[in-house]
Backbone as a chain_set.jsonl record, in Angstrom:
{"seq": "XXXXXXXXXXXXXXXXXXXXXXXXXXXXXXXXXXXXXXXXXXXXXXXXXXXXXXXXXXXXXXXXXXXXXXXXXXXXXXXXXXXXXXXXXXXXXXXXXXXXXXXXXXXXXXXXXXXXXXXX", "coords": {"N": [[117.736, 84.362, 116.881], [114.371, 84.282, 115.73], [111.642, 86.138, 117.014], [108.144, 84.191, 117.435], [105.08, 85.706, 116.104], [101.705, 85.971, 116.232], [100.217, 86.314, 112.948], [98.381, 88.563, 110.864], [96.434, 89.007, 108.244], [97.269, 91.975, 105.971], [97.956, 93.971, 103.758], [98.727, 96.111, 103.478], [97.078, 97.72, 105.018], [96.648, 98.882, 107.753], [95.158, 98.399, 110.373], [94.677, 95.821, 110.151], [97.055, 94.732, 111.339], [99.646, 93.468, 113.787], [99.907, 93.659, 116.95], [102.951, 93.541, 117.005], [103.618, 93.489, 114.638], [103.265, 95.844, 113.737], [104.326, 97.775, 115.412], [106.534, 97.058, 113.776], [106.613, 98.224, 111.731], [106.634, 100.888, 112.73], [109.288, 101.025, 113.907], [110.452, 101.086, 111.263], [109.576, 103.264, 109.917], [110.604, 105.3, 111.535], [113.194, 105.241, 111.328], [114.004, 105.832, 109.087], [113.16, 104.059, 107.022], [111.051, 104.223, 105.096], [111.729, 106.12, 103.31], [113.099, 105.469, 100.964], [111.37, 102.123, 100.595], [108.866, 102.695, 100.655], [106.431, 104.397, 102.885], [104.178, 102.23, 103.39], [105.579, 100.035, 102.637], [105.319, 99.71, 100.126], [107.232, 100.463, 98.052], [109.449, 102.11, 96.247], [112.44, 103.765, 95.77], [114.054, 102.161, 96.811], [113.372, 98.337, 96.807], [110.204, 96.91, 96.922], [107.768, 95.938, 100.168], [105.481, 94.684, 100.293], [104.052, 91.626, 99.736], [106.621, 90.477, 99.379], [107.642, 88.58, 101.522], [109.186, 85.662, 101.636], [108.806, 84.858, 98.718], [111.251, 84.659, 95.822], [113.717, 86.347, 95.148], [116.009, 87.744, 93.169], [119.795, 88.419, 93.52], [123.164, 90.055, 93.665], [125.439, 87.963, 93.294], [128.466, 87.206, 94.668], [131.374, 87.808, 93.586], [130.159, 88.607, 90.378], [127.827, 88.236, 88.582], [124.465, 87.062, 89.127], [121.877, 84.884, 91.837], [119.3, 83.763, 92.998], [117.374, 83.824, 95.717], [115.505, 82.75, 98.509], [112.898, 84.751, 99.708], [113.104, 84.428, 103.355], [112.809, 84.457, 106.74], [115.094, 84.481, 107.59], [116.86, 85.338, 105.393], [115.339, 88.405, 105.69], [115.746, 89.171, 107.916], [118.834, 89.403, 107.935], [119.207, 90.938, 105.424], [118.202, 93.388, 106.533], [120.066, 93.55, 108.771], [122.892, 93.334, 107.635], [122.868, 94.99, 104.867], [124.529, 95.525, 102.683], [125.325, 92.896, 102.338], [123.462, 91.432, 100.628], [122.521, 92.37, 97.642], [119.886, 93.602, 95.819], [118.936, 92.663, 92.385], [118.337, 95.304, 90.196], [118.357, 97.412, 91.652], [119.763, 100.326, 91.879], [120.628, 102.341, 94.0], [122.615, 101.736, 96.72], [121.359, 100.301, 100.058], [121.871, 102.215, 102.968], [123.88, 100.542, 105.409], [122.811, 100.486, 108.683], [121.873, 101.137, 111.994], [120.043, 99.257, 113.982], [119.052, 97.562, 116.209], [119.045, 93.747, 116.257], [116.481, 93.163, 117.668], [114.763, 95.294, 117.051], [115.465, 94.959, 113.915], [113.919, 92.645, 113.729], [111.676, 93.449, 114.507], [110.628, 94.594, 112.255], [110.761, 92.521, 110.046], [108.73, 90.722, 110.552], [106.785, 92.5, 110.344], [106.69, 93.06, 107.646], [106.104, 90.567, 106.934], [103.301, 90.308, 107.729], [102.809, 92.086, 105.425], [102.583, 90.359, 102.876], [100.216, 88.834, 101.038], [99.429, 86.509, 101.581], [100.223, 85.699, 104.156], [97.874, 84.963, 106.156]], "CA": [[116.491, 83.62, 116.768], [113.347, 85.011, 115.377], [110.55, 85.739, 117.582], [107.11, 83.787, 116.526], [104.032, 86.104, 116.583], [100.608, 85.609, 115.289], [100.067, 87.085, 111.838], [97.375, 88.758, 110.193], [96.79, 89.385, 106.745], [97.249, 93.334, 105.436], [98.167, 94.393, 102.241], [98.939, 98.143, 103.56], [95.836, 98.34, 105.885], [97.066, 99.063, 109.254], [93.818, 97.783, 111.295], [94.737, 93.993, 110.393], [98.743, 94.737, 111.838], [99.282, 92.702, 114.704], [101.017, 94.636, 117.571], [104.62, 93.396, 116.913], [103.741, 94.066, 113.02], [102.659, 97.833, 113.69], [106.072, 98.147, 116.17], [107.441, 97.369, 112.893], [106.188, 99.555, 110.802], [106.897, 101.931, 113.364], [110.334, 101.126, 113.967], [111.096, 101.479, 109.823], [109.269, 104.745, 109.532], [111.094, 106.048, 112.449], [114.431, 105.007, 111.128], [114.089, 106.337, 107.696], [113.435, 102.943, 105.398], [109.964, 104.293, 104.506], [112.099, 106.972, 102.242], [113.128, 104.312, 100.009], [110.804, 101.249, 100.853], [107.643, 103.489, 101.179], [105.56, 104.274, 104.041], [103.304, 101.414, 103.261], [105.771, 99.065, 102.595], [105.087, 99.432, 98.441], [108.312, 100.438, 97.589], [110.435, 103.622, 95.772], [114.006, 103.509, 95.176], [114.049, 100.062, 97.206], [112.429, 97.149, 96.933], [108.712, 96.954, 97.875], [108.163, 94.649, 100.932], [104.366, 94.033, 99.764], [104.133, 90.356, 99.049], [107.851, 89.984, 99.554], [108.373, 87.328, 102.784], [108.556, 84.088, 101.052], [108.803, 85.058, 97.357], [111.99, 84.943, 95.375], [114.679, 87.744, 95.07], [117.404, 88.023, 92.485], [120.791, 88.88, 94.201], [123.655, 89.851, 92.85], [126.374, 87.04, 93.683], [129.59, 87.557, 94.807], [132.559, 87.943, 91.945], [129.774, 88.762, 89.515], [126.118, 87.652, 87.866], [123.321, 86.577, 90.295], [121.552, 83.67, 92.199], [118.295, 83.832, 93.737], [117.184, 83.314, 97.272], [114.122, 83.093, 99.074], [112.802, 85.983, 100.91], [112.699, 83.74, 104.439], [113.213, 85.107, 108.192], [116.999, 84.217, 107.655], [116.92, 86.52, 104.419], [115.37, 89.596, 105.607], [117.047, 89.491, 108.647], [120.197, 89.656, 107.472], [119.544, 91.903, 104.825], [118.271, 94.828, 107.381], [120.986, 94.39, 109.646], [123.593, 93.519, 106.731], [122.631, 95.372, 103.788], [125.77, 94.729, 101.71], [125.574, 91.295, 101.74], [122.732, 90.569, 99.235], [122.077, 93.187, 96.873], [118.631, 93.083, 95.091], [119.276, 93.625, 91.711], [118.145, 96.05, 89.63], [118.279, 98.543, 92.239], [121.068, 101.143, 91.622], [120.796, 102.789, 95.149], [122.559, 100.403, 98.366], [120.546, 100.649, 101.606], [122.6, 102.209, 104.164], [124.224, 100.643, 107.189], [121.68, 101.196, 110.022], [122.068, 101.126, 113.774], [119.128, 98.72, 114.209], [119.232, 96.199, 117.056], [118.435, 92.799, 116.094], [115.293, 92.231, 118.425], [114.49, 96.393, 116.17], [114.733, 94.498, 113.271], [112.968, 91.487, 113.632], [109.903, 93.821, 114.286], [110.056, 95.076, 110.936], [110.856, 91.031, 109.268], [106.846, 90.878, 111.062], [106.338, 93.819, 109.42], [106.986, 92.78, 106.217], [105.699, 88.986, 106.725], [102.244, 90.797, 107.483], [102.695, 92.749, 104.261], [102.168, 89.381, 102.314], [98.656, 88.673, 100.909], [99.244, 84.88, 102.128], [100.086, 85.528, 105.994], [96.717, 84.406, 106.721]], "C": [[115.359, 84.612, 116.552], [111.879, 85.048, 116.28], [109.379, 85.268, 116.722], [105.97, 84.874, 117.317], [102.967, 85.833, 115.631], [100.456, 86.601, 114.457], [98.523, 87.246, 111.412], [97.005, 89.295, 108.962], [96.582, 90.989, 106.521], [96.995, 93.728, 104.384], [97.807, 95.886, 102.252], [97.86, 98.674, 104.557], [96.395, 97.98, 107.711], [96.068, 98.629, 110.317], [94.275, 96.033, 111.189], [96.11, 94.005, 110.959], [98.34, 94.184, 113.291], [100.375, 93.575, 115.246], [102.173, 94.518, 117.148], [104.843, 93.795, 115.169], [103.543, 95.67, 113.03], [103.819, 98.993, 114.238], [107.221, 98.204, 114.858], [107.925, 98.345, 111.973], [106.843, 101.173, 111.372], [108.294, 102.547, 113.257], [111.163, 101.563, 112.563], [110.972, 102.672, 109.265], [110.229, 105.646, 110.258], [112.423, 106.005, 112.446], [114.776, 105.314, 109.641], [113.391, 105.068, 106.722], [112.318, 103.342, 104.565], [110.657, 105.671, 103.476], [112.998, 106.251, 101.032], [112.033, 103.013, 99.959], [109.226, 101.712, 101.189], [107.168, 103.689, 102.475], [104.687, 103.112, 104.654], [104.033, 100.15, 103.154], [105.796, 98.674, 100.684], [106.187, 99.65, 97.84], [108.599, 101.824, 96.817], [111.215, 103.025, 94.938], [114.712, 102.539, 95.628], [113.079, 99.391, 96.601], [111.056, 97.403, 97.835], [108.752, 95.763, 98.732], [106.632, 93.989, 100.953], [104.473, 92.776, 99.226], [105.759, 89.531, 99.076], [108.226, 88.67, 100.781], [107.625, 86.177, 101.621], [108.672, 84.024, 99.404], [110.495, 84.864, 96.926], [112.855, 86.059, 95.271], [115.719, 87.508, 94.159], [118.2, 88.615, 92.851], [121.868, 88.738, 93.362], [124.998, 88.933, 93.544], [128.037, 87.451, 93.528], [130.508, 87.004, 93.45], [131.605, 87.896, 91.244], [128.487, 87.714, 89.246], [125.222, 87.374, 89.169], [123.248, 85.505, 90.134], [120.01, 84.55, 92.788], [118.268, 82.755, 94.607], [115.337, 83.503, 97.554], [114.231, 83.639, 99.953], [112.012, 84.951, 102.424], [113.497, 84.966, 105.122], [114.358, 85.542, 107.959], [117.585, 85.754, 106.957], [116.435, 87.884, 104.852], [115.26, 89.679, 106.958], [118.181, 90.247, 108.762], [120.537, 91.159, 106.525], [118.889, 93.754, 105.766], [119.842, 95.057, 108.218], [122.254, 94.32, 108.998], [122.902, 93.888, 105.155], [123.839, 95.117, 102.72], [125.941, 93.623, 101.67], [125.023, 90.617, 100.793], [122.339, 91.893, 98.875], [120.907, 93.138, 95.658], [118.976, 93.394, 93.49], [118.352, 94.162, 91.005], [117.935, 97.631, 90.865], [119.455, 99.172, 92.711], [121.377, 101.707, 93.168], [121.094, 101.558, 96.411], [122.06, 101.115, 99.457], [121.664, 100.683, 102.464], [123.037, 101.269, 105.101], [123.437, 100.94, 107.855], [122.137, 100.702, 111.244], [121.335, 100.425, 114.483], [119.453, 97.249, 115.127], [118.659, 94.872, 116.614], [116.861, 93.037, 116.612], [114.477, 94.097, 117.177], [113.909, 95.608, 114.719], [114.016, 93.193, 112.684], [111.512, 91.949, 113.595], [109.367, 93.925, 112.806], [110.125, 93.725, 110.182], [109.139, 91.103, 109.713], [105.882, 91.132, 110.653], [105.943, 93.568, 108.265], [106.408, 91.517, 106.474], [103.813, 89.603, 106.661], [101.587, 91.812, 106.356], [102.117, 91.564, 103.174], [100.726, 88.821, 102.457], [98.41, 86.927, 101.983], [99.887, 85.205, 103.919], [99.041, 85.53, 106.667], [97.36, 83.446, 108.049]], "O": [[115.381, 85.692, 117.141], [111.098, 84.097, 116.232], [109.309, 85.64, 115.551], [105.85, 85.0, 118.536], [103.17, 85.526, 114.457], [100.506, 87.752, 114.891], [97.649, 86.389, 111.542], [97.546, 90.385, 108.777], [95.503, 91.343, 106.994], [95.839, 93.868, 103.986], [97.079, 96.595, 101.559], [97.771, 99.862, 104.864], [96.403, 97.001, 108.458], [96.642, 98.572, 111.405], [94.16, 95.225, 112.109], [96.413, 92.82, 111.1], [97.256, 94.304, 113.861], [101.325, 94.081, 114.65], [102.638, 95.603, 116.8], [105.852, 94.233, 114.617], [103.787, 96.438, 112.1], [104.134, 100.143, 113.933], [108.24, 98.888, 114.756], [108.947, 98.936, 111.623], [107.297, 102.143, 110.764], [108.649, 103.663, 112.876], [112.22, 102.194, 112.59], [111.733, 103.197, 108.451], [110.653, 106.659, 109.702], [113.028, 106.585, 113.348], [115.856, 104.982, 109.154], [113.141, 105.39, 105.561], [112.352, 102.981, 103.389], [109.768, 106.224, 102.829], [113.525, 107.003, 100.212], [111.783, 102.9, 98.759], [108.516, 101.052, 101.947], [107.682, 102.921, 103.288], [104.453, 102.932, 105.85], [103.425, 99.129, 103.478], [106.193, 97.636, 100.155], [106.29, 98.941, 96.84], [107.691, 102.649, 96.919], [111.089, 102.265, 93.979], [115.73, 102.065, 95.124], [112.115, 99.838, 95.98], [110.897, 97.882, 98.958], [109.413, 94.763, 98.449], [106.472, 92.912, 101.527], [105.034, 92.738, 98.131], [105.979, 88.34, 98.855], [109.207, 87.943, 100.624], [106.535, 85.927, 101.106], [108.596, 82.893, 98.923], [111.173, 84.943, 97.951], [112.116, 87.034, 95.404], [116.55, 86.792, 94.719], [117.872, 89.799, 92.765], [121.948, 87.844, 92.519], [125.52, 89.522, 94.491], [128.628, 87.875, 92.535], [130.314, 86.096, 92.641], [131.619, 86.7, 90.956], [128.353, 86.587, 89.723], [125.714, 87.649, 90.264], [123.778, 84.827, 89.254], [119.86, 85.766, 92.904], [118.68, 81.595, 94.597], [114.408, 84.106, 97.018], [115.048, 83.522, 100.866], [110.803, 84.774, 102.567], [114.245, 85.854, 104.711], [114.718, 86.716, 108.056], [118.231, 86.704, 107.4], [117.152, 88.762, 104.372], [114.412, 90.524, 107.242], [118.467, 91.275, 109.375], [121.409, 92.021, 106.637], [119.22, 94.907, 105.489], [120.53, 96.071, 108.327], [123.061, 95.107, 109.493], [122.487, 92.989, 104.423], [123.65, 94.21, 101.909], [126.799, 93.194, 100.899], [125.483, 89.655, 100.178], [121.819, 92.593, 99.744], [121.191, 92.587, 94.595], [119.343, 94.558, 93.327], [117.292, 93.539, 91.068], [117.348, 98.679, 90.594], [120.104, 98.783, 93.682], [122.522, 101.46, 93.549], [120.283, 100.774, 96.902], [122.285, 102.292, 99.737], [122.35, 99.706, 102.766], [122.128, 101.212, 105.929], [123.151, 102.117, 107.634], [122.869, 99.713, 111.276], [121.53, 100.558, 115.691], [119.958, 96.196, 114.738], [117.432, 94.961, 116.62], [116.03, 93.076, 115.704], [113.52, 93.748, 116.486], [112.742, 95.518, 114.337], [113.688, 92.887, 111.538], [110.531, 91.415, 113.076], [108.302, 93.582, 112.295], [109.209, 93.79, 109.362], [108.403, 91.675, 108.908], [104.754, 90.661, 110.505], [104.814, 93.871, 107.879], [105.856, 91.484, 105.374], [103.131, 89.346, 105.669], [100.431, 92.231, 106.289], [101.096, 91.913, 102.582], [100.159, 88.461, 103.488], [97.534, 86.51, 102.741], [99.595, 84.311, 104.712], [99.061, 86.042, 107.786], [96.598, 82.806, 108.774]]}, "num_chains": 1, "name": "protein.A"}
């Protein structure tokens, strides 16, 4: 289950992060993702998570071609603490395996929901 916390809108500015969004941030820098997924959340050799909660994703679908999903709770959830299960595509590099406790990365799902211009 996903904890609910109050959101505040960002778009990379660390002063509007709401504690459990800033824990996130924390927790992703401090676990590497910001060396693919930036520091900020803008993205690299991952996926940027700017604007991402709630948007679309192209995945590539099991036995071959894609489907798209929506980037909900459920979705980037799953894909921190299973990274091999949905693969974004166009991005040649897979995101490690990580060691990240659920309640870990739910901070950063937070994280990323306060990255979105619309989490007003």
């Amino acid at each position: 289950m996903l904890l609910a916390f109050g959101v505040a809108s960002c778009g990379g500015d660390d002063t509007n992060l709401s504690e459990i969004g800033q824990l996130g941030k924390d927790t992703s820098n401090a676990n590497g993702c910001a060396s693919c997924h930036g520091a900020n959340g803008q993205g690299g050799v991952g996926p940027g998570w700017i604007d991402l909660a709630g948007a679309e994703r192209e995945i590539e679908a099991e036995g071959g071609g894609t489907t798209t999903v929506v980037a909900d709770d459920a979705y980037l959830l799953r894909a921190i603490l299973e990274p091999e299960a949905e693969v974004v595509v166009g991005y040649t590099i897979q995101m490690p395996v990580n060691a990240l406790s659920e309640a870990e990365a739910e901070t950063i799902v937070q994280y990323i929901k306060e990255l979105s211009s619309d989490s007003e």
